[in-house]
N, C-alpha and C positions, 0 to 999 in steps of 0.2 A: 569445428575446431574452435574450443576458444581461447579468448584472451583479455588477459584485464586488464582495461581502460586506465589510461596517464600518461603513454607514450606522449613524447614531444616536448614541447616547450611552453615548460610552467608558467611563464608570463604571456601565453598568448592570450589572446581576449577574440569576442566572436563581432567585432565591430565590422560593419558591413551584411554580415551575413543574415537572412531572413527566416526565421524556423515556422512551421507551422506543429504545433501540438495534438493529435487528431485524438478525440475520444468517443464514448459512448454517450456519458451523459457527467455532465462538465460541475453538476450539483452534489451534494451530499447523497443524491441517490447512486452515484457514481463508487461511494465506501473512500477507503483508501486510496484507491485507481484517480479517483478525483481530487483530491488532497495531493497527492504526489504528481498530478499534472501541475496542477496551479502553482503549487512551490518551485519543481521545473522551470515555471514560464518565468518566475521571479527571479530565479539563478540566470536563466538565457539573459534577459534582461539587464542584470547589476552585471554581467560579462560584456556589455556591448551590446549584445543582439536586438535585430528588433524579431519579437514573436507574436503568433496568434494564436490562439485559441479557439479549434474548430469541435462542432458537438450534434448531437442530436436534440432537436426543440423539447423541453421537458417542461411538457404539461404549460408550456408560458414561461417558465421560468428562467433565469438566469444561474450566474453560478451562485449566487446568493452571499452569505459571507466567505465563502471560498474565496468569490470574485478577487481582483486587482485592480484598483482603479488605471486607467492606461491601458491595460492589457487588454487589446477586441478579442472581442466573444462573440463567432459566428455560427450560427446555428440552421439546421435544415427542418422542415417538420415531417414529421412520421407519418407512415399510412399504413394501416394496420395493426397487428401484435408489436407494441412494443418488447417484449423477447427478442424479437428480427430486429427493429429498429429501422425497416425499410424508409430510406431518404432519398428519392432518386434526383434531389436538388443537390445533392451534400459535393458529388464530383462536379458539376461547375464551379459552385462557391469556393474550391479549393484552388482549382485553376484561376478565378478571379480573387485570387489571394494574394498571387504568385511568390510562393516562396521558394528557398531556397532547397528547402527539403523539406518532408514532411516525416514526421513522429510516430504512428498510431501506438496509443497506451488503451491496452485490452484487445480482447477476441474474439471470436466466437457471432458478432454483429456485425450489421450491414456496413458500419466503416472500415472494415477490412477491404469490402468490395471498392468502396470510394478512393482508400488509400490507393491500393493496385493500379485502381483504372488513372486517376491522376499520374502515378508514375511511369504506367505506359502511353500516356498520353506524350508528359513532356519530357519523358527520356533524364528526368530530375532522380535523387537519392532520396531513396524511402527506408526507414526505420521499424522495425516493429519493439515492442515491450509489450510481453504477453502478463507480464504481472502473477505468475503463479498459473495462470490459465491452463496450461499442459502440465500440471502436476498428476500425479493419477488419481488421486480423489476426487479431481473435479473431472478429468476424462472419462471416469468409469460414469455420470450421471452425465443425465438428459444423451444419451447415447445418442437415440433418432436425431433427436433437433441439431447433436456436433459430426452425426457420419452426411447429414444434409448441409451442411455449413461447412464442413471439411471439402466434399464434391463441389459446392455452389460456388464456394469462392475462397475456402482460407487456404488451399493450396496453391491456387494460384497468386494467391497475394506473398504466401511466404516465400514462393518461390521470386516473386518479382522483386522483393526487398533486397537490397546492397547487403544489410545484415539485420541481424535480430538481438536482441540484449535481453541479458538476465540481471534478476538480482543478484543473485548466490551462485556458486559453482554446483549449487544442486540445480539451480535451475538451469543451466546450460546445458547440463544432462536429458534433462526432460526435454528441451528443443529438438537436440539431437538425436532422440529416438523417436520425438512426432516429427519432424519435419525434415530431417536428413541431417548431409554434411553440409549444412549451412556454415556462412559466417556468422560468428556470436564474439560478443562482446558481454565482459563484466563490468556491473559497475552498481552497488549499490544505493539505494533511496539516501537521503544525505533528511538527518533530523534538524531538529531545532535548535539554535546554538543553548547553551546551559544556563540554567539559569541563576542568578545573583543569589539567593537565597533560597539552595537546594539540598544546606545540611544541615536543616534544622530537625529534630528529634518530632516524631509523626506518632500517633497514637496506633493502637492495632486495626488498620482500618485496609482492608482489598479492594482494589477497585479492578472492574473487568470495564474497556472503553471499547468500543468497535460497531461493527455491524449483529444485529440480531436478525441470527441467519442458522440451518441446520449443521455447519460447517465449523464452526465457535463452536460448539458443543455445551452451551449452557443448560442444560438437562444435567450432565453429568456433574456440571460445575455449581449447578444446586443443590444434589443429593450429595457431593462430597461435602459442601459445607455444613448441611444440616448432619452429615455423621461425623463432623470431625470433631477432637477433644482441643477447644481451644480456650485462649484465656478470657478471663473479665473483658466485656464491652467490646470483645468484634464483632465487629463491621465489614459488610460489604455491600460495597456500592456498583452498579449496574447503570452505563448512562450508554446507550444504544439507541442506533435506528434500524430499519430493515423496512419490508416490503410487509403489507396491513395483515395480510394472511400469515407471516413469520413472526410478527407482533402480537398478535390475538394467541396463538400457540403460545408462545414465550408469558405472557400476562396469564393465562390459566395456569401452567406449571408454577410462576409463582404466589396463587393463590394457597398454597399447601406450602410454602418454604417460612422457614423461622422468622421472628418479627425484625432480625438483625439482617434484613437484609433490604437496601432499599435500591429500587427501578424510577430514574430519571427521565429515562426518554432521553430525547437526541440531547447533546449538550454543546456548545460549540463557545470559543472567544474565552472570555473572562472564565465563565462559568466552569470550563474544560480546565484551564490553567487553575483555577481554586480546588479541584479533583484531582488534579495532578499532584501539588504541591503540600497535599493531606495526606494521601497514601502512604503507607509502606511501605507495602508493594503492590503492584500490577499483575494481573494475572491473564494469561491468553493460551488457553486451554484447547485450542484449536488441532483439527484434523485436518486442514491445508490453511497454505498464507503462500502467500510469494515471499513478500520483505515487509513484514508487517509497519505502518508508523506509527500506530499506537506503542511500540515498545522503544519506537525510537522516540518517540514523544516523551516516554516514562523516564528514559534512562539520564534525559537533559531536565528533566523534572529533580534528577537523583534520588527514584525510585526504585529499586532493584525488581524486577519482573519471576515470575514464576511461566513455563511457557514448556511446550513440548517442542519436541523435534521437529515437526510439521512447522516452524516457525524459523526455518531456517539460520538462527544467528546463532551459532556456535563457540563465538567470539561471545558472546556474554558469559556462559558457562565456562571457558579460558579466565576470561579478566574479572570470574569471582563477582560479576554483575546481576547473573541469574542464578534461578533453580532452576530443574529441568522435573517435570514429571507426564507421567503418561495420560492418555484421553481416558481411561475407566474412572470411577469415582474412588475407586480406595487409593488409585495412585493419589489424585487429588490431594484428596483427604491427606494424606500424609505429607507432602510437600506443604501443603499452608498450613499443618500444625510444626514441622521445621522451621516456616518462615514465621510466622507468630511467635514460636515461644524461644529466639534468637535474643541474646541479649545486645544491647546497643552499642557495644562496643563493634559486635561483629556485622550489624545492619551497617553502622555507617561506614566502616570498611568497604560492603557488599554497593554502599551510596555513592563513593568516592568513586569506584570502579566504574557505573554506569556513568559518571559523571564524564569520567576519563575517555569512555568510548564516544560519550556525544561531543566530544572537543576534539578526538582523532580521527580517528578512521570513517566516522559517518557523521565529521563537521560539515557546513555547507562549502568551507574553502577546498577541504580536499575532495570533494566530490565534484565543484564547480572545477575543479583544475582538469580532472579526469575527461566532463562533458567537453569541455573545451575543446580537449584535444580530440576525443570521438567525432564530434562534427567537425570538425575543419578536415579530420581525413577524410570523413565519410564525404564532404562535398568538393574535394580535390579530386576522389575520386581513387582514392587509398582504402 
């Protein structure tokens, strides 16, 4: 059954209380899922809280510029397939953590097993956020490796959790039919506050930001571009990371794409924020997302976004923020020649709008008011 997240009292703060963040991998290898912890710890944080940050060792590394200075980053190392993520250090170091509660953001990996056993250890409130994880796009692949991970331990973790949290009400759906009548809780990814000069007049230029991965669907989203009738001098821009094998795929397809289209590579900090603030619009063409933050990224950019339903914010296509189109390439195709040949009166209306949504409903204040109150129940015991 769910319910969304803000019951209580709007000035409480988390002073006292100690969170621990659990993830997969705490880096940019992490996607979004990593991004949206770190931001998290920074909200827990500016509320009072003191939090941690616990992960799987990646390759040596740290959270990189994700990182937060202040915020510990404890990490277990792997033994074997990183797929698994096997850490069989990761449940003492959580225990010698001692929080208050623990987080797990993602699924399907061996910190499921760690969260669980920590929670039946100390009889503490455990969280899960599946992040999109139980969508059926991503349940119908790697079947074997999720009905052995289902058996091995995600049911017994989901079962051991106080509750489990969604982004969207479509996601609480999906919980509810993998995991039962659970408790759930809604409470959307909270973006970036807006930015000071976000209505300035942007040339025709697309930008796609995220992971490059089979799920993005950028195949489609290169043959729609190269068939669409668009104006003088667009542009699109491509600034992804993914996994070397999903990179070398992606870098061949666009050996055959128009000369207008240009592949950055990861982008992150300044760099990100000068691609943000170029666009037009953003485009995420994807066959699943949880709660995407590149569109929340876009929208406090006041970029209005192009995005399918698999993108769950339906709140942007209300508030006149997005377009909506489908994953084939003709849908494509026709939604970015929409969005291109829009005249400026009605872009920055569509600018205003996403602006509007990154300052309401998925500012960091009303999103921090929500968490606030989710943890202080969840560790009362509500």
């Amino acid at each position: 059954m769910a319910a969304d997240g803000g019951a209580g009292d709007d000035r409480a703060r988390l002073d006292g209380l100690h969170i621990c963040l659990l993830t997969s991998w705490a880096s940019h290898l992490g996607g979004g899922v990593a991004t949206a912890v770190w931001n998290q710890a920074r909200m827990i944080r500016a509320a009072g809280g003191r939090v941690t940050v616990a992960a799987l060792a990646d390759k040596g590394q740290t959270g990189g510029d994700l990182a937060e200075a202040g915020i510990p980053l404890i990490t277990a190392p792997v033994w074997g397939p990183r797929q698994i993520g096997y850490a069989p250090g990761l449940a003492d170091q959580l225990e010698q953590a001692a929080p208050d509660l623990v987080h797990l953001n993602g699924i399907w990996m061996y910190p499921s097993h760690a969260g669980a056993r920590w929670a039946q250890r100390t009889g503490r409130p455990y969280l899960i956020s599946p992040h999109g994880m139980l969508d059926p796009w991503i349940t119908a692949r790697g079947r074997l490796k999720k009905t052995v991970a289902r058996i091995g331990y995600e049911q017994a973790s989901w079962a051991r959790a106080a509750a489990l949290h969604a982004l969207t009400r479509d996601e609480a759906g999906d919980i509810c039919r993998e995991a039962g009548e659970r408790p759930v809780i809604v409470i959307p990814n909270a973006g970036p506050p807006p930015m000071a000069d976000a209505s300035a007049m942007r040339g025709p230029l697309v930008l796609y930001l995220g992971r490059i991965h089979e799920k993005k669907n950028l195949g489609a989203l290169l043959a729609a571009w190269a068939a669409a009738d668009l104006p003088a001098g667009a542009e699109l821009h491509i600034a992804g990371w993914g996994e070397a094998t999903d990179v070398t795929a992606f870098k061949a397809q666009l050996a055959t794409a128009p000369a207008s289209v240009t592949f950055h590579g990861a982008v992150h900090g300044e760099a990100k924020s000068r691609l943000l603030r170029s666009a037009r619009f953003t485009i995420l063409p994807s066959h699943s997302e949880g709660l995407p933050m590149a569109i929340l990224e876009s929208w406090a950019a006041g970029a209005p976004t192009i995005m399918t339903e698999a993108c769950h914010l339906p709140e942007g296509i209300e508030a006149g923020a997005a377009l909506r189109c489908g994953t084939d390439a003709a849908s494509i195709a026709h939604a970015l020649q929409a969005a291109l040949r829009m005249d400026d009166a009605a872009w920055q209306h569509m600018g205003q709008a996403a602006l509007g949504l990154a300052a309401g409903r998925f500012s960091p204040d009303e999103v921090t008011r929500q968490w606030v109150s989710a943890y202080r129940q969840l560790v009362a015991g509500r």
